[in-house]
VOGU-3710 file (C-alpha; in Angstrom, 3 decimals, decimal comma):
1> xxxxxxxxxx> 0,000/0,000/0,000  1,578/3,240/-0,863  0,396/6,194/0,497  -0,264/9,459/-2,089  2,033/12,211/-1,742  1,215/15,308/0,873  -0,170/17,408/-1,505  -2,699/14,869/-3,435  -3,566/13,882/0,710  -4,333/17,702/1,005
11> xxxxxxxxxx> -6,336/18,772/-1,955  -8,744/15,847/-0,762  -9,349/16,491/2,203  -9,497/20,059/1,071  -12,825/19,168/-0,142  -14,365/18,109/3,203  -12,694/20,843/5,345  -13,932/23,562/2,164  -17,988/22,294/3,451  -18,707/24,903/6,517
21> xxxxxxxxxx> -20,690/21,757/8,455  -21,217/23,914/11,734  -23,708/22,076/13,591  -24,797/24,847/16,299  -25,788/27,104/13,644  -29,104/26,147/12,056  -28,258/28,260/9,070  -25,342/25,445/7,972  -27,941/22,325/8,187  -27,956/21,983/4,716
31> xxxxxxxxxx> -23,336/22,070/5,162  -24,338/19,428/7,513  -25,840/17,419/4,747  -23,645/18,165/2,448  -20,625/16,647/4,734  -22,338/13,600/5,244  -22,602/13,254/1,455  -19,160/13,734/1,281  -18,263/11,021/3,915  -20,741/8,448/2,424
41> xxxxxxxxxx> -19,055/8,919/-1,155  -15,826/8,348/-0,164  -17,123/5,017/1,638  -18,832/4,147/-2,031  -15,645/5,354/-3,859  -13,511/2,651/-1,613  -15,557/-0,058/-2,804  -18,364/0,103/-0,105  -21,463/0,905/0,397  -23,096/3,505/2,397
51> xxxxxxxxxx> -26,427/5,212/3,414  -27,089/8,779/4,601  -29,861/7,924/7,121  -32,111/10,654/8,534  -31,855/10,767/12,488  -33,807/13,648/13,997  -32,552/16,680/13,040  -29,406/15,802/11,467  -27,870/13,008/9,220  -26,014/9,554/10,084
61> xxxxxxxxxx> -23,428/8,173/7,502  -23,838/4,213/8,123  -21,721/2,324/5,517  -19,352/-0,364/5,511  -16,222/-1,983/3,234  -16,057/-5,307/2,889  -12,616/-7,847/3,774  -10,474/-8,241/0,458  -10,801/-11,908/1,290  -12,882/-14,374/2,833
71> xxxxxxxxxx> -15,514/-11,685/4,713  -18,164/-13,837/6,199  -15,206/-15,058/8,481  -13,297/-11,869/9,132  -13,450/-9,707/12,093  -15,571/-7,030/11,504  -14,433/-3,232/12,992  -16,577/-0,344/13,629  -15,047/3,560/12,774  -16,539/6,501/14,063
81> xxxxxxxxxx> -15,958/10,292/13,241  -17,557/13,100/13,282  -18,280/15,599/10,731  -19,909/18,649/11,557  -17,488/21,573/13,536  -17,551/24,110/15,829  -18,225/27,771/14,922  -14,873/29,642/13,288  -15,628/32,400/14,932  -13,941/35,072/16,374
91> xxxxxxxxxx> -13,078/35,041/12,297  -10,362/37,724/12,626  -8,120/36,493/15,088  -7,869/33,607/11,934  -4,846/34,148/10,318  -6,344/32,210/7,020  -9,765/31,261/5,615  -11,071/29,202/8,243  -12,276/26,203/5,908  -9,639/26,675/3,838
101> xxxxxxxxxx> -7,026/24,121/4,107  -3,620/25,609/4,376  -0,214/24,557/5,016  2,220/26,719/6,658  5,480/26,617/8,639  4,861/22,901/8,642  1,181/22,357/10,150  -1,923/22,505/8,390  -4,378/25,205/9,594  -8,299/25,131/8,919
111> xxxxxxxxxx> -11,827/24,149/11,135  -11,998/20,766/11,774  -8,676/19,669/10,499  -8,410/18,200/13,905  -11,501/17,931/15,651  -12,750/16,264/13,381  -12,975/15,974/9,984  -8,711/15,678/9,399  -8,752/12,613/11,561  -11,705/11,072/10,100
121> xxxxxxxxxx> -9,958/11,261/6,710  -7,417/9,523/8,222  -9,840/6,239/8,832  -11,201/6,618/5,423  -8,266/6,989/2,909  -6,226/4,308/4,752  -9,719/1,828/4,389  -9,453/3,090/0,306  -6,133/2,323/0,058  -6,051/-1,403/1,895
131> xxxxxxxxxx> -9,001/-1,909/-0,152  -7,608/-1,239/-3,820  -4,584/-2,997/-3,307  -6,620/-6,024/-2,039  -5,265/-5,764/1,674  -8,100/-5,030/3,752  -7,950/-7,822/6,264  -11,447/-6,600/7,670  -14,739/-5,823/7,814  -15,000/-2,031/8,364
141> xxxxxxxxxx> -18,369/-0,393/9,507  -18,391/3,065/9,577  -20,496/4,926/11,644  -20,270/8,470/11,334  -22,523/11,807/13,055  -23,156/15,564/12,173  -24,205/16,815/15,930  -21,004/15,769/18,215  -20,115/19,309/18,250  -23,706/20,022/20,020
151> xxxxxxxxxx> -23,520/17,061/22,430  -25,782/14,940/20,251  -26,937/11,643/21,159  -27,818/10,174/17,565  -24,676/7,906/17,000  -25,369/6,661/20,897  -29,304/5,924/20,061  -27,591/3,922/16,692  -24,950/2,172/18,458  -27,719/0,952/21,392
161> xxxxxxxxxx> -30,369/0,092/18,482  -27,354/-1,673/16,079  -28,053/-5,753/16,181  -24,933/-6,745/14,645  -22,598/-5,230/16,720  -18,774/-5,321/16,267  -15,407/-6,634/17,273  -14,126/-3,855/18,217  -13,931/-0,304/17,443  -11,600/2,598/16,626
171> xxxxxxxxxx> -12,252/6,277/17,004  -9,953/8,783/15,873  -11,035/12,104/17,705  -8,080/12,751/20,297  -4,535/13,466/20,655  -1,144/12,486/21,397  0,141/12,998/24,979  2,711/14,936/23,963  4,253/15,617/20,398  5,657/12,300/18,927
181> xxxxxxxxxx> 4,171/10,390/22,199  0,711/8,869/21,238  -1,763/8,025/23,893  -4,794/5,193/23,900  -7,433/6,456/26,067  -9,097/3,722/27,626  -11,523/5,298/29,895  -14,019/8,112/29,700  -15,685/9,780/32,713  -19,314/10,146/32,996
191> xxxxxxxxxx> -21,697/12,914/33,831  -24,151/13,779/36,072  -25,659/17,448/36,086  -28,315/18,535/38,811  -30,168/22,138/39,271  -30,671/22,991/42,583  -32,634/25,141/44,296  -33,718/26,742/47,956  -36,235/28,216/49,121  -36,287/29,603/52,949
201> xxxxxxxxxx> -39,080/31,626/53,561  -42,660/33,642/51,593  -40,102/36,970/50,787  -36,831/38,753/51,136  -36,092/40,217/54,238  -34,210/43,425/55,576  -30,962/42,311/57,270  -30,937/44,321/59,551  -34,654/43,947/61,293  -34,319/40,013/60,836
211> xxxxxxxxxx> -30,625/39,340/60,335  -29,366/36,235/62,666  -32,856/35,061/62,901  -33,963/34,176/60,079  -32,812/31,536/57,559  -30,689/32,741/54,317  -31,396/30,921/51,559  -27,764/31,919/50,442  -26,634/30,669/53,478  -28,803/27,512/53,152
221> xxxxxxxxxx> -27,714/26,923/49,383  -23,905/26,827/50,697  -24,266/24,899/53,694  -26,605/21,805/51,465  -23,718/21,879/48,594  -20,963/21,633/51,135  -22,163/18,389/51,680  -21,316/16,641/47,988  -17,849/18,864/48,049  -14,104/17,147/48,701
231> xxxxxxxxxx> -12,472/16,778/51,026  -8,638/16,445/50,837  -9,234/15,742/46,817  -11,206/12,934/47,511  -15,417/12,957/47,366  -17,743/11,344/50,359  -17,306/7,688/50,112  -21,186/7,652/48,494  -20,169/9,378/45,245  -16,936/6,810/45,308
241> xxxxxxxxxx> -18,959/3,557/44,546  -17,944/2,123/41,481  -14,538/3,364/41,052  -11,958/1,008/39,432  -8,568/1,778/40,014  -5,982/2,147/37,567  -4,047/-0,868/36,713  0,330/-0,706/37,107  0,521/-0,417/33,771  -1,477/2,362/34,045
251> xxxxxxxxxx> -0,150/3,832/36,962  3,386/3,314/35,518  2,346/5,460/32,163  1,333/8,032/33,929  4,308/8,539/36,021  6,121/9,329/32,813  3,197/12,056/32,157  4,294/16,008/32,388  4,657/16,944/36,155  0,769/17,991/36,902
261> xxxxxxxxxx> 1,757/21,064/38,996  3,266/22,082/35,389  -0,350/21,413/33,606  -1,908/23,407/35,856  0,378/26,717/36,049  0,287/25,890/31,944  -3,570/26,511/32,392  -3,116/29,145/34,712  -4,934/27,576/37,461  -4,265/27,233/41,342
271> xxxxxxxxxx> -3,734/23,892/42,808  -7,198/22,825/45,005  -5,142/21,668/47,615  -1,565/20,812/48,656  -1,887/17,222/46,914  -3,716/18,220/43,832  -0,069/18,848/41,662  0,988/15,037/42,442  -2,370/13,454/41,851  -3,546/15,588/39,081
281> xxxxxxxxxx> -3,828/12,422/36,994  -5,320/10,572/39,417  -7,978/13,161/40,249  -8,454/13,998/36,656  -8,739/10,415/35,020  -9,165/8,198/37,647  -11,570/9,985/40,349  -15,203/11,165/40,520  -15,272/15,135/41,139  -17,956/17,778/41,863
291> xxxxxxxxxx> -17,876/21,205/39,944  -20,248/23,783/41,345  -20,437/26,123/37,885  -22,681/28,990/38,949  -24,708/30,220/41,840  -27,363/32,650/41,844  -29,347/34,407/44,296  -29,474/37,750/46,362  -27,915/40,393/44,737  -23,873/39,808/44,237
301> xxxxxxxxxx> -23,388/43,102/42,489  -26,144/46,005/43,814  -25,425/46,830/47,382  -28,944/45,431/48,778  -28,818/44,546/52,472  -31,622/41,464/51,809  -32,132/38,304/53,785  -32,405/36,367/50,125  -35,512/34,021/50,139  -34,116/31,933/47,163
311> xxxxxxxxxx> -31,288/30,473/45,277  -29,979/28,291/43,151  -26,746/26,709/41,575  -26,105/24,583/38,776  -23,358/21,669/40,447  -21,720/18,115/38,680  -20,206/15,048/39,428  -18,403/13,542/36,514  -18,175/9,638/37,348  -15,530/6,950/36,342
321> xxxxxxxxxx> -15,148/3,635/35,844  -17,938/1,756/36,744  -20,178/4,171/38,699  -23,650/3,913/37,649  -25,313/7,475/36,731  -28,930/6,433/38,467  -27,238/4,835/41,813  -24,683/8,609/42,044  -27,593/10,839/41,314  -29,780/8,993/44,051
331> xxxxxxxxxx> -26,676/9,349/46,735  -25,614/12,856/45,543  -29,402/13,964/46,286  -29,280/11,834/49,866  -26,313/13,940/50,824  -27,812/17,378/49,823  -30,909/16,654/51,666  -29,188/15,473/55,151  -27,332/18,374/55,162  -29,702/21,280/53,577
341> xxxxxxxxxx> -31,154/22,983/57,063  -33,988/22,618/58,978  -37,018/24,763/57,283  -35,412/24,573/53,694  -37,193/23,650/50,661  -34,698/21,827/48,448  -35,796/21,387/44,666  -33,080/18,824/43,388  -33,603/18,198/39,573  -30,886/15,914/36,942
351> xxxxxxxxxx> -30,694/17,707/33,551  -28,653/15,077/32,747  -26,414/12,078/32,952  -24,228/9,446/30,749  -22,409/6,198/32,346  -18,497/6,380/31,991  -16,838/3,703/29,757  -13,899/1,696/30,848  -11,697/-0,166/28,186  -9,959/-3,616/30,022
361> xxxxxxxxxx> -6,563/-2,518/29,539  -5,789/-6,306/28,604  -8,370/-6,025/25,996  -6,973/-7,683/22,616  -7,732/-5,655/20,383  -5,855/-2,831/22,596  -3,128/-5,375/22,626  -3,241/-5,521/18,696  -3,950/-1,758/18,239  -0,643/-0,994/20,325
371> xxxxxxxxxx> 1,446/-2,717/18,391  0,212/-1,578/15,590  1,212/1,720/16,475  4,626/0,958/18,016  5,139/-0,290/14,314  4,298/3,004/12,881  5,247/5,550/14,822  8,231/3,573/16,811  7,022/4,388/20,430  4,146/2,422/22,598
381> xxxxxxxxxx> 1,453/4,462/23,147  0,382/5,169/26,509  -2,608/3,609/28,555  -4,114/7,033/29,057  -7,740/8,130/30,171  -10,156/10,777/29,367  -11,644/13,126/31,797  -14,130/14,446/29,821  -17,626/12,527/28,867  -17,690/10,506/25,637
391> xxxxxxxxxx> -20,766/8,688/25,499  -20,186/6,839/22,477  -17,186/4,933/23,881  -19,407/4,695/27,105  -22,373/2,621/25,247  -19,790/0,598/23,113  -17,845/-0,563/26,457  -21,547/-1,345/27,683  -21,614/-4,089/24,557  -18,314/-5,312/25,224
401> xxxxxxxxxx> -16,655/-3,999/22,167  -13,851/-2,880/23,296  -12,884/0,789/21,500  -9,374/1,869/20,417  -9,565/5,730/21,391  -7,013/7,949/20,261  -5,754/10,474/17,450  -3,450/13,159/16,335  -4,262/16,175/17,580  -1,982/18,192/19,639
411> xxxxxxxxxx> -2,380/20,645/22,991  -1,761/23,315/20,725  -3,832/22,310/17,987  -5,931/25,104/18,999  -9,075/22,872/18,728  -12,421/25,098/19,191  -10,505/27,811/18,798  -8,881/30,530/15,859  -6,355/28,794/13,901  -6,900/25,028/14,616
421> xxxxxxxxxx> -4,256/23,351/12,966  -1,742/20,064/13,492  0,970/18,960/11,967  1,436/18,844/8,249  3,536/15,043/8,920  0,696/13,585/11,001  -1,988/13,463/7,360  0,085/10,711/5,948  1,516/9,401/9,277  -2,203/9,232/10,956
431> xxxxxxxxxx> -2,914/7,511/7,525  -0,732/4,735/7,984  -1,152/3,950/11,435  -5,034/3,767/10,565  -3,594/0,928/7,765  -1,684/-0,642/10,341  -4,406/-0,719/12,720  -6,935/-2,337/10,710  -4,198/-5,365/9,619  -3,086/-5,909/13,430
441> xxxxx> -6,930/-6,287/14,022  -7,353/-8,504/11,348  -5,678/-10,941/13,685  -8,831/-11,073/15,936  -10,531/-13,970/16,657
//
């Protein structure tokens, strides 16, 4: 299999990147379409076949290419990608057309050529050329969405619905640990989100005829979420059921990770505690945490001397390894309501929730899929985890299919921001660690 040169790689994937698929705007719907038209060719182009299914509001690519030889007894893979993008804008702190794809000073610059539609390319062109030169060793499924960018639940409701299944599965939509280093991320955190709300009395009050006497609902609201808070980095022991811990392989990978003192100062935060640089992995990856993200009540800005009646925060716990969403939410309520005071009315409401996914590190097709990388790229990836939510990879570890998670981005591949770009090498070399991929996992069962 010989891979095109750089420039015939760019001018296709030119096309894609050219189609302004941006998913939050409803103005770019029909973009939308027109990317998953795009995808689903290039599936039929390779020798496959492929639908563009309707799926609420926006389009599914399902398609597949067949084994070069013997199919009915080959493993069968599913690929995921994504193909709708975030906004561009602000557009002039671009320093080219943002859906232009251009090279310069060695990366290539343009929406989406890393998050997502670069990396999905990747998957594709390496199927086409396996399959022309009568190499594909298996059966590749693609299943590809036009609403990740929006938090979408399509490819999920597919995945859940899909009777065949797969062997395993590959997504290409994440990054190396560091330049050169690749990374397999074989967990994903989960999500809870809850709204909650106080109420402490029939109206505000003047401080200073009722002040010490009467119940604050500010003072209420602080006091409940205290409860569900850490302490020392680490959560209540009922929002810890479920954890797995990481493995010594694990453990050992991360060790080799940047210091995490250094990723914070990098981000410009504060440590949460003395411990947090040292176990920023840990805490990150491997631990549930709470967020509060906003609180609202009284009047923080006005000078109003008010006993506030009401208020209300928006909090999180993002879960790991094999927490279940329904048996967290129930506890995380438990604890808010034992500790909310005496007279309070507590309105506790989920907005929403997905299950983490956990990859068995001993998995064989991560096995295969490292190797196949060491190959390419001469360096073992790591055994990595996510801390964000990928719900995807959370309802394929739910079937047992076992996903190999990882990519080419960088951490300055400005993704969602001006100027996303990565490096001009990584097109061909993401190319033909996608071809080596799919003949390690030919050796599957």
């Amino acid at each position: 299999m010989d891979i095109p040169p750089l420039d015939t790689l760019v001018a296709e994937l030119s096309e894609l990147i050219s189609i302004p698929s941006v998913s939050a705007d409803p103005a770019h719907q029909g973009d939308v379409a027109a990317a998953a038209e795009w995808v689903a060719e290039r599936i039929r182009r390779a020798g496959g076949t492929a639908e563009v299914i309707p799926w609420g509001e926006r389009p599914l690519v399902i398609g597949e290419i067949r084994a070069s030889h013997n199919p009915e007894s080959a493993p069968t893979i599913l690929c995921y990608g994504h193909f709708d993008v975030q906004p561009p804008d602000p557009l002039e702190l671009w320093e080219s057309e943002p859906f232009d794809l251009v090279e310069r000073d060695g990366w290539l610059y343009a929406r989406g050529i890393a998050d997502d539609k670069g990396q999905l390319y990747m998957l594709l062109k390496a199927a086409e050329l396996l399959a022309a030169a009568g190499e594909l060793p298996v059966n590749l499924r693609f299943a590809c969405d036009g609403e990740e960018e929006i938090g979408g639940h399509s490819i999920v409701d597919w995945v859940e619905a899909d009777a065949r299944g797969a062997d395993a599965a590959i997504v290409f939509d994440s990054g190396m640990v560091e330049r050169d280093v690749p990374g397999f991320n074989i967990a994903v955190r989960g999500l809870c989100y809850f709204h909650v709300r106080v109420r402490t009395g029939a109206r505000d009050l003047h401080s200073g005829m009722y002040g010490g006497a009467s119940l604050n609902a500010m003072h209420a609201l602080m006091q409940t979420l205290s409860a569900v808070l850490p302490r020392d980095g680490r959560l209540p022991d009922a929002l810890r059921v479920g954890i797995v811990p990481p493995s010594d392989t694990e453990s050992a990978a991360w060790q080799t990770l940047p210091a995490g003192s250094a990723e914070l100062a990098a981000a410009g935060s504060k440590p949460a505690d003395p411990a947090a640089g040292d176990e920023f992995y840990l805490r990150t990856w491997g631990e549930p945490s709470v967020d509060v993200h906003g609180i609202q009540g009284g009047s923080p800005v006005l000078q109003k001397t008010v006993i506030a009646v009401e208020a209300e925060a928006n909090v999180s716990i993002r879960l790991v390894g094999n927490q279940d969403p329904a048996v967290i939410a129930s506890a995380f309520e438990a604890l808010l309501r034992d500790a909310a005071p005496a007279g309070t009315e507590l309105e506790v409401v989920v907005l929403s929730s997905a299950p983490p996914g956990l990859i068995p590190s001993d998995a064989p097709a991560v096995i295969l899929g490292l190797d196949a990388f060491e190959e390419v790229l001469g360096i073992r990836p790591l055994l990595i985890r996510s801390g964000g939510a990928i719900p995807l990879v959370s309802a394929l570890a739910a079937r047992g299919v076992a996903t190999v998670l990882t990519g080419f981005s960088l951490n300055e591949s400005n993704i969602h921001s001006p100027n996303e770009r990565i490096p001009a090498a990584y097109l061909p070399l993401g190319i033909e660690a996608a071809a080596a991929l799919y003949r390690h996992l030919g050796e599957l069962g």
